[in-house]
Backbone as a ProteinNet text record, in pm:
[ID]
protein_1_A
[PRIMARY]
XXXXXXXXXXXXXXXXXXXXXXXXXXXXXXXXXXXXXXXXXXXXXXXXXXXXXXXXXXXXXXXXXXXXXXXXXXXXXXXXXXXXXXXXXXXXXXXXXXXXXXXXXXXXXXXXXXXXXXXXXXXXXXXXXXXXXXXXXXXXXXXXXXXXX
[TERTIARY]
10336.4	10381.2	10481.3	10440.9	10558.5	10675.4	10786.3	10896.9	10872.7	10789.5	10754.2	10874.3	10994.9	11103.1	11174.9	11153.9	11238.7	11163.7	11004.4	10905.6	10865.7	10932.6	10876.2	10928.8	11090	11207.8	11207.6	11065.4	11066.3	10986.5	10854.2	10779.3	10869.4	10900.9	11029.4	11068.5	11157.8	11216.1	11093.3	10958.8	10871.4	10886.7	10987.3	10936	10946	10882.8	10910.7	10792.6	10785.7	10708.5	10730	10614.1	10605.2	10461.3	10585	10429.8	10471.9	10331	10287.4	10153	10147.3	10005.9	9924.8	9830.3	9706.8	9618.9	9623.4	9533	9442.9	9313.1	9191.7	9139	9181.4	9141.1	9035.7	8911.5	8858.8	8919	8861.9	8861.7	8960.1	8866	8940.4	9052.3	9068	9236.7	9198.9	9038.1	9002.8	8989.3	9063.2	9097.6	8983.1	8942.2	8852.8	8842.1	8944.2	9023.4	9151.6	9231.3	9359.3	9376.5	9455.5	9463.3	9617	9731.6	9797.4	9770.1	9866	9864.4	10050.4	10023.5	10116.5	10077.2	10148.4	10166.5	10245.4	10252	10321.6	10341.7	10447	10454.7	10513.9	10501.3	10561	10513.4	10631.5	10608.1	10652.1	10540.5	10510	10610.4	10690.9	10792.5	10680.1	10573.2	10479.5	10422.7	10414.3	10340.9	10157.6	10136.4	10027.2	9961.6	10070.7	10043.5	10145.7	10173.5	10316.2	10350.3	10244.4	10262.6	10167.8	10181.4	10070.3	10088.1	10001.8	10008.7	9899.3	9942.7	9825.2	9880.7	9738.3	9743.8	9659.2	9694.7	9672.6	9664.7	9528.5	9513.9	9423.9	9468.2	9437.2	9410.1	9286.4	9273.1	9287.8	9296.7	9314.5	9215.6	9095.5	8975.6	9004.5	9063.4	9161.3	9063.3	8992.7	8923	9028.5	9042.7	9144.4	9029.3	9168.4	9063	9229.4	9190.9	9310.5	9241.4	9312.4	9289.3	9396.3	9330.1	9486.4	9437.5	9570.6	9514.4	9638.7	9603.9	9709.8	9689.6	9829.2	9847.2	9865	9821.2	9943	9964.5	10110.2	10220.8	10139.1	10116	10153.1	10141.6	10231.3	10299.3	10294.6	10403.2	10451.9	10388.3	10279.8	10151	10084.9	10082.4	10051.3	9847.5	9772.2	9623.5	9617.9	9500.4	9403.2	9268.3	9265.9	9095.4	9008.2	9027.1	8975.2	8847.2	8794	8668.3	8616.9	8733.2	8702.9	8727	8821	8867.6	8943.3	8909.2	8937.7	9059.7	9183.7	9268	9394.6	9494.9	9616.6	9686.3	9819.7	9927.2	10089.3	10109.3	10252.6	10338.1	10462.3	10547	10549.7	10610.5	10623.1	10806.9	10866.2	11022.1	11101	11228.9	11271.4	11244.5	11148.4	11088.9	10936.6	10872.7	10746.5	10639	10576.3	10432.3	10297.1	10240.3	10108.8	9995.3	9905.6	9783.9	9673.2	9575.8	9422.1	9328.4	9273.4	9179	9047.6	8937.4	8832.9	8758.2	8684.2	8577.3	8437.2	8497.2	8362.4	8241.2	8215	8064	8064.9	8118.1	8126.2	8108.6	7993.2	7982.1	8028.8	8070.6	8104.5	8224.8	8262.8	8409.9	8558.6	8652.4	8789.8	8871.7	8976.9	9123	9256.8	9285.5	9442.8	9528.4	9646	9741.9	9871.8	9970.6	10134.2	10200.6	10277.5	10357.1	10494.3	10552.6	10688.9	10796.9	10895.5	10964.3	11103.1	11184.2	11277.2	11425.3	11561.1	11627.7	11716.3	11679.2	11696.8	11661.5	11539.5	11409.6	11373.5	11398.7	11324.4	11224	11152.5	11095.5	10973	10836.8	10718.4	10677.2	10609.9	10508.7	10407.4	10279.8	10136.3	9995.9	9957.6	9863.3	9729.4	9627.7	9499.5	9404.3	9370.1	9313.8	9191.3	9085.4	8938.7	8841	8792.8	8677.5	8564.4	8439.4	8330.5	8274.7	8244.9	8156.6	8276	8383	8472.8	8536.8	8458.2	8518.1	8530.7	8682.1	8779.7	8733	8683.6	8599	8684.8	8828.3	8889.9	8986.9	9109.1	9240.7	9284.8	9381.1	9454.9	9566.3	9652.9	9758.9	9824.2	9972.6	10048.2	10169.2	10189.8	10354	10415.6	10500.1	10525.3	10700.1	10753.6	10915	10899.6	11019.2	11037.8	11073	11004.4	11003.6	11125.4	11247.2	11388.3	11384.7	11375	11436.6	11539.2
11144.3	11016.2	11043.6	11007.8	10986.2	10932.7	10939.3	10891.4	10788.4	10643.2	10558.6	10478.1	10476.3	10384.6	10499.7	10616.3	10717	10703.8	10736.7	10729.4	10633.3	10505.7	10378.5	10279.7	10287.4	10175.7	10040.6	10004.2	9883.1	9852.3	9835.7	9839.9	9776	9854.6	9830.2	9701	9677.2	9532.5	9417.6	9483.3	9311.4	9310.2	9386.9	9370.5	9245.4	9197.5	9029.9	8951.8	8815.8	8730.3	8645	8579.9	8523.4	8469.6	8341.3	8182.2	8178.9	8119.5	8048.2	8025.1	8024	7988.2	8076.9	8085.3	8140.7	8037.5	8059.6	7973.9	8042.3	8063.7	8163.9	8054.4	8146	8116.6	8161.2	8114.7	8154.2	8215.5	8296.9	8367.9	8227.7	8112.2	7990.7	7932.9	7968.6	7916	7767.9	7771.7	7637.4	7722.2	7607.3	7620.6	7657.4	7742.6	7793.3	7742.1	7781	7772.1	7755.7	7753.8	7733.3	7765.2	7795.2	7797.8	7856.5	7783	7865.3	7987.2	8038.3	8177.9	8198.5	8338.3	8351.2	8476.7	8539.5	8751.2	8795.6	8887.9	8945.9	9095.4	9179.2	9324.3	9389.3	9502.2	9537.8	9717.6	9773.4	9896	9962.6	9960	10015.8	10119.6	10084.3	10165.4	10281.6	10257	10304.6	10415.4	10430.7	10546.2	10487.1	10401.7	10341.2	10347.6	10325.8	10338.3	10333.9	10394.5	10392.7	10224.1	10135.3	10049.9	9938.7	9786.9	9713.3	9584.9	9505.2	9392.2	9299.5	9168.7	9082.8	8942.1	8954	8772.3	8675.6	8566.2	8472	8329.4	8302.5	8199.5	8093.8	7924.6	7808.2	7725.9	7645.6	7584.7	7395.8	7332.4	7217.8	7103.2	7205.8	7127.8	7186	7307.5	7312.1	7465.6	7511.6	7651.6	7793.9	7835.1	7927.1	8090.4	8234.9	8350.1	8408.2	8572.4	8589.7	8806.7	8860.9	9028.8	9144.1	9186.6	9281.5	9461.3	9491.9	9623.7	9733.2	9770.8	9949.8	10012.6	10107.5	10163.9	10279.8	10408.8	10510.7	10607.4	10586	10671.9	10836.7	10861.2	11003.9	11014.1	11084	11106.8	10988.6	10975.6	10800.3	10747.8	10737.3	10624	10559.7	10451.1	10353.7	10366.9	10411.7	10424.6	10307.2	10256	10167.2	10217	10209.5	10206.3	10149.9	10022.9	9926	9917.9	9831.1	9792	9707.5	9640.1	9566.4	9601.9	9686.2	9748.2	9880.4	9951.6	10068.5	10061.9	10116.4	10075.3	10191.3	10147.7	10267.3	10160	10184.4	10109.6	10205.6	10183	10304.5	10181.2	10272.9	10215.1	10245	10136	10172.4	10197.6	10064.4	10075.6	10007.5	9948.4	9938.3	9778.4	9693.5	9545.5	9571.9	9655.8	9651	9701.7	9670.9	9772.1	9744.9	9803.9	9803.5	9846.4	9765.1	9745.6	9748.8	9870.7	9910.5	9930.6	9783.9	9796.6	9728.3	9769.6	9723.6	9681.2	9553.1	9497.2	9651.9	9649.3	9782.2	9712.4	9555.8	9500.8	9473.6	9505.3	9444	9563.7	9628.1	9727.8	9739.8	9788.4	9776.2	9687.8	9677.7	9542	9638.8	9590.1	9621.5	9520.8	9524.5	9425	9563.8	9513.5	9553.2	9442.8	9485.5	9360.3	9411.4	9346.4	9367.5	9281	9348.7	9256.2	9280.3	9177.4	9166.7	9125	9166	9080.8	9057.8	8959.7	8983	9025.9	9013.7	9153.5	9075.5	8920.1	8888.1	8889.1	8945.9	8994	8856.7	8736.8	8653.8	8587.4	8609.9	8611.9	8673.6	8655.2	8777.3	8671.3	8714.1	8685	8793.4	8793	8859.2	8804	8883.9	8874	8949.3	8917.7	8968.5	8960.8	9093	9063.8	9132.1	9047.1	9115.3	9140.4	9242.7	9343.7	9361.4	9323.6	9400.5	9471.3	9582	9663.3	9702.2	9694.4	9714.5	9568.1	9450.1	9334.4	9230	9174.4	9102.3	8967.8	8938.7	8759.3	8664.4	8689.1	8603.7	8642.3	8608.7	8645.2	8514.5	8606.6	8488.3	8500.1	8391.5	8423.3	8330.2	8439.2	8394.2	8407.5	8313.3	8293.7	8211.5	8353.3	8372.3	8368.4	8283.2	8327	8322.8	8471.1	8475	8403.8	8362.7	8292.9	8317.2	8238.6	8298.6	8229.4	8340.6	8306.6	8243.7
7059.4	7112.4	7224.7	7330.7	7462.9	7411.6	7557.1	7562.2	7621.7	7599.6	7702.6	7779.3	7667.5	7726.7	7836.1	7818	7942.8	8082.5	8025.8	8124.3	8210.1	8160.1	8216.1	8226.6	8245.4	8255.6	8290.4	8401.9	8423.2	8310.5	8259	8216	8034.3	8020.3	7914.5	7872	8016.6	8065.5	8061.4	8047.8	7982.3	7839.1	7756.6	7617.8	7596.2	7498.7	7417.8	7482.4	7476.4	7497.4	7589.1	7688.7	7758.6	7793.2	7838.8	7876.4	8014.2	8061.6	8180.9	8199.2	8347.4	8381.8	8461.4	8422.6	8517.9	8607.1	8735.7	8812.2	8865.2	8888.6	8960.7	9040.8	9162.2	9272.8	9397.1	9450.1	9545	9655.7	9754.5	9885.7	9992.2	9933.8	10052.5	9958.5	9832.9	9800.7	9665.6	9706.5	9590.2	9430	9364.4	9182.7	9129.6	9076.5	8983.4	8833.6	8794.1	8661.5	8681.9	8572.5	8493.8	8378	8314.2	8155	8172	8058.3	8002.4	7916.9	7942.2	7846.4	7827.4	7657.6	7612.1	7553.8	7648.4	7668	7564	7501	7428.1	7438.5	7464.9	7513.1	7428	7374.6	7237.6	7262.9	7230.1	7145.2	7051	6977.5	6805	6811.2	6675.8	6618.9	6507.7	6540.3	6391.2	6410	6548	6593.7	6613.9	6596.9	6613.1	6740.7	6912.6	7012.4	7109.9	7247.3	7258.3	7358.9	7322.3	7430.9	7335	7302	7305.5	7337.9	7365.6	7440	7390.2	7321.6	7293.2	7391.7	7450.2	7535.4	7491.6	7464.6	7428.2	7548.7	7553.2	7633.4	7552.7	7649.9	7592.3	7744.2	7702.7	7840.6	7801.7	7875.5	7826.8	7779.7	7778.2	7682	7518.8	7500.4	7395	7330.4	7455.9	7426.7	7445.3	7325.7	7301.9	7301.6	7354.6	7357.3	7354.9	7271.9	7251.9	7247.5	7312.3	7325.3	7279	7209.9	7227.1	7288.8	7346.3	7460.2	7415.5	7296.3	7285.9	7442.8	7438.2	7575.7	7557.6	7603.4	7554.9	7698.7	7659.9	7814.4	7837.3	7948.3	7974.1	8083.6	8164.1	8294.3	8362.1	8306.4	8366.3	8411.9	8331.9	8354.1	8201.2	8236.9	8113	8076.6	8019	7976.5	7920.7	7902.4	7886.8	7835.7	7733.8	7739.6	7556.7	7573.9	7473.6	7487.8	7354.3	7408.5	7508.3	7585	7703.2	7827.4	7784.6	7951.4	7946.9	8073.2	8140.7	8202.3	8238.3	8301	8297	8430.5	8386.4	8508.4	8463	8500.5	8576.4	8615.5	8703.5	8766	8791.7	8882.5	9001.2	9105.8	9232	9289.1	9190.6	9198.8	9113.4	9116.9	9054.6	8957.4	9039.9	8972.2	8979.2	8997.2	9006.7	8898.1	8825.9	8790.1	8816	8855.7	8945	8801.5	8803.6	8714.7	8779.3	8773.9	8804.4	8662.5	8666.2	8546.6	8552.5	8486.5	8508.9	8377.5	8361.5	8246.7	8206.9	8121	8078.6	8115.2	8058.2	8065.6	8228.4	8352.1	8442.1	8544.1	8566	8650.6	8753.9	8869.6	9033.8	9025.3	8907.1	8945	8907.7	8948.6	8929	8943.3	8903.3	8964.8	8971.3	9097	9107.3	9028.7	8986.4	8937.1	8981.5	9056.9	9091.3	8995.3	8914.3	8808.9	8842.1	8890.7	8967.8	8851	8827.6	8696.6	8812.8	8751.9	8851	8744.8	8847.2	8822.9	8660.4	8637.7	8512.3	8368.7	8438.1	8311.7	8317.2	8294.3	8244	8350.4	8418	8480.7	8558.3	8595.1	8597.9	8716.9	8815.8	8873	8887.2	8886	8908.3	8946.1	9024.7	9090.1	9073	9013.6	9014	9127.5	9206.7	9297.4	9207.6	9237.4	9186	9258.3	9264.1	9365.4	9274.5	9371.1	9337.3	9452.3	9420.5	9516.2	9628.9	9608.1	9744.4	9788.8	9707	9830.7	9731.1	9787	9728.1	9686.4	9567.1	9592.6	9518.9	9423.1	9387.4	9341.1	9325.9	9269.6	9156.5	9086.3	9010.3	8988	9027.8	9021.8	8880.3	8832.3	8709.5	8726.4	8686.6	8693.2	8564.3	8510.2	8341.6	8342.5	8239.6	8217	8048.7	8022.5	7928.2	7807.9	7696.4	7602.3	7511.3	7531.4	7495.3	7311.4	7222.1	7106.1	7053.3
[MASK]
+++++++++++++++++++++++++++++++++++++++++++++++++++++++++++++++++++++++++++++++++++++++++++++++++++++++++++++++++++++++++++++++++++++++++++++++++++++

């Protein structure tokens, strides 16, 4: 088991839970979707995984979907690899972590993700840009504050 909290200081700073919204958006900026969601970032004291994360989304016809994605640290980089997705995560500085992951059932596709927190913690903005074949056909953007106990 890594040192994930030495290895990965921002990353850290999402522990706990958080709501907002997801909006997916076309190339020209028109609404796709919406749905709240409610993130959860956690790492296992158990040795189970050094990183995990279950999200939970609800749309307002009242259709709920909910994932969870173990992580595990090595060289200060966050792994991915569930039954839904491929993925690894790093820092760039001191508010940033950068997310490259891809749908296993979804051949030729990827998303970049920039997860910005700001310097209060309670706060995230991110951005899904999604590629197939090389070319960018929709993003989604989220904008999450921490769910204060």
């Amino acid at each position: 088991m890594s040192n994930i909290r030495d290895e990965m200081p921002v990353l850290v700073r999402h522990e706990g839970d958080w709501k907002g919204t997801y909006t997916l958006v076309d190339n020209e900026g028109k609404i796709i979707d919406k749905n709240n969601s409610h993130i959860t970032c956690q790492f296992p004291q158990d040795g189970s995984s050094d990183y995990f994360q279950t999200n939970r989304y609800e749309w307002s016809d009242g259709k709920r979907e909910e994932y969870q994605f173990p992580g595990t640290c090595k060289d200060k980089k966050l792994l991915f690899d569930t039954e839904r997705i491929l993925g690894e995560a790093w820092e760039i500085d001191e508010s940033t972590v950068v997310l490259k992951f891809s749908y296993k059932g979804v051949p030729g596709s990827y998303i970049y993700e920039p997860i910005i927190i700001s310097p209060c913690n309670n706060h995230r903005a991110r951005t899904w840009h999604w590629f197939q074949d090389h070319q960018i056909y929709q993003r989604t953007l989220i904008k999450e504050d921490r769910v204060i106990n």
